[in-house]
C-alpha positions as CSV (number, residue, x, y, z in Angstrom):
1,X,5.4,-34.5,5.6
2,X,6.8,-30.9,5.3
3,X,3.4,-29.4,5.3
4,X,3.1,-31.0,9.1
5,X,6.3,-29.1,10.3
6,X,5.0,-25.7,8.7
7,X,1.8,-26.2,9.9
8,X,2.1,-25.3,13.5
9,X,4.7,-22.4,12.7
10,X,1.7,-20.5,10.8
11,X,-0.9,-21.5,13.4
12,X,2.2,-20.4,16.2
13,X,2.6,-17.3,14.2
14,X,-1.1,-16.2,13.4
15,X,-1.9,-16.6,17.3
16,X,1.3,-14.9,18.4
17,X,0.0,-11.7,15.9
18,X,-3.6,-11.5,17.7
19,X,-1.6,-11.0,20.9
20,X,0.2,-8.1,19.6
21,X,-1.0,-4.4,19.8
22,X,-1.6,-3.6,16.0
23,X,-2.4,0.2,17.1
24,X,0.6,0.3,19.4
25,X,2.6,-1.5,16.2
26,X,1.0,1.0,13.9
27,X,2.1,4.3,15.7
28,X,5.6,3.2,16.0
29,X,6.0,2.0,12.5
30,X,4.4,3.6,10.7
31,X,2.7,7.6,11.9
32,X,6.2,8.8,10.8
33,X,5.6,9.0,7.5
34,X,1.4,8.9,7.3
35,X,-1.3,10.3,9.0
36,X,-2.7,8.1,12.0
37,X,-4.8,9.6,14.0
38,X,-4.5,13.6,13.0
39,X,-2.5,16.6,11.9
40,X,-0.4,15.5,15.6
41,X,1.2,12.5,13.3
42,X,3.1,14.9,10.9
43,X,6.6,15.2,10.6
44,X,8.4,17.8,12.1
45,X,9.3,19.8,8.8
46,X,5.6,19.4,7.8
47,X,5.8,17.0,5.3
48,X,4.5,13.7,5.6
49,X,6.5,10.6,4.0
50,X,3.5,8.8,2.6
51,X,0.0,9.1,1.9
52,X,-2.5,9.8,5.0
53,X,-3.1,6.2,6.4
54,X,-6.9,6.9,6.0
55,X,-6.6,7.2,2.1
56,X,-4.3,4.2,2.1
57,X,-7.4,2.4,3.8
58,X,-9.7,3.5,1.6
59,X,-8.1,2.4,-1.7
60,X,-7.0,-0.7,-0.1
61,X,-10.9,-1.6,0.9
62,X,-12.1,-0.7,-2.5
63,X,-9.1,-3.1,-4.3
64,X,-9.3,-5.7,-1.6
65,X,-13.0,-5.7,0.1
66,X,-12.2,-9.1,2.1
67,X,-9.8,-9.2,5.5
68,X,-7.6,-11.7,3.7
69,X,-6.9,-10.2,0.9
70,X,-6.4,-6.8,2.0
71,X,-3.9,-7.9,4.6
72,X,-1.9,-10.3,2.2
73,X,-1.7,-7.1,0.5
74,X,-0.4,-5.0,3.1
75,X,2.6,-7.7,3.5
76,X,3.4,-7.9,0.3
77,X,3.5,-4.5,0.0
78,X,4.9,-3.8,3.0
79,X,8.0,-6.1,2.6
80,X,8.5,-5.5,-1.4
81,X,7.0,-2.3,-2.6
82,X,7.1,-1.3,-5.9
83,X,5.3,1.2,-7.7
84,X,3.4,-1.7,-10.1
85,X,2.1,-2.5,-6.4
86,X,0.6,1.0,-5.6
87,X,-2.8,1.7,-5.4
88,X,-2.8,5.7,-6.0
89,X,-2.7,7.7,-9.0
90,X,0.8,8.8,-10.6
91,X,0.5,12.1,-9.3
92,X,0.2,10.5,-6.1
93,X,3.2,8.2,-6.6
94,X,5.3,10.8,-8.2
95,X,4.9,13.0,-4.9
96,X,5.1,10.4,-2.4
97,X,7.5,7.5,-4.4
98,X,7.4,4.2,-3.2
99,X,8.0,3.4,0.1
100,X,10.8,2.0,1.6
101,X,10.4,-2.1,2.7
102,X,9.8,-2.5,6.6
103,X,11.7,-6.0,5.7
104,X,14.3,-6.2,9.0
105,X,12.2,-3.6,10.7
106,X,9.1,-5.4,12.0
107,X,8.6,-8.7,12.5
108,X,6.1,-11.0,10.0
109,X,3.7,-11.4,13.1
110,X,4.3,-7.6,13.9
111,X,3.3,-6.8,10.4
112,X,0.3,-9.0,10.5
113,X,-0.6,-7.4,13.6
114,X,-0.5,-3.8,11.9
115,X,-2.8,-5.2,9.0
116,X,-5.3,-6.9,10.8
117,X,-5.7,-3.4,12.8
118,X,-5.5,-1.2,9.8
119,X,-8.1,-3.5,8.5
120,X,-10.4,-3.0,11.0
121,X,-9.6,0.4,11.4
122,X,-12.7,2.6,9.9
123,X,-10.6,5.7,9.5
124,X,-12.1,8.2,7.8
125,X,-11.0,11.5,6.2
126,X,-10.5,14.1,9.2
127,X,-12.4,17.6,8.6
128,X,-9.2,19.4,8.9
129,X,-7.1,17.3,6.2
């Protein structure tokens, strides 16, 4: 009987995501601290927060080839990081650290906005990084 009263808040919130801009979502959450789009993205002292956004897509596609499990990945990680969770190498994650949770910052349809997009984002390695 529970199941039927969850049922149409998933269904609510998965159509309420696909309205959403997930590019839009993406700049505003999350270019200040990776690489979006280009060098444009940085920080103004130079440094970026995390890793560039088109690194993070590539090891997340290699871990997690399918849509669903690559964005269940990006909101778990997302809303609970930890460095057990982290897809680079320790040189990486001793640079960077983990980074902070977006939990109270974005919204769970907001967030699955942002990982549908980065999903389907083909980002690849810019000439200049």
């Amino acid at each position: 009987m529970k199941a039927l009263y969850l049922l149409p808040l998933l269904l609510t919130t998965s159509l309420f995501s696909q309205g959403l801009d997930g590019e839009q979502l993406a700049q505003k959450h999350c270019a200040s601290c990776h690489l979006i789009t280009s060098n444009s993205d940085r920080l103004t002292d130079g440094k970026m927060g995390g890793p560039p956004m088109w690194g993070v897509l590539k090891k997340m596609k290699q871990k997690f080839p399918t849509q669903e499990e690559a964005t269940s990945y990006i909101m778990s990680y997302a809303l609970e990081p930890s460095e057990e969770k982290m897809l680079f190498p320790q040189a990486t994650r001793d640079y960077f650290g983990v980074m902070p949770s977006v939990q109270g910052k974005v919204t769970k349809a907001e967030l699955q906005a942002i990982a549908n997009y980065l999903y389907k984002s083909t980002r690849e390695r810019p000439e200049n990084e």
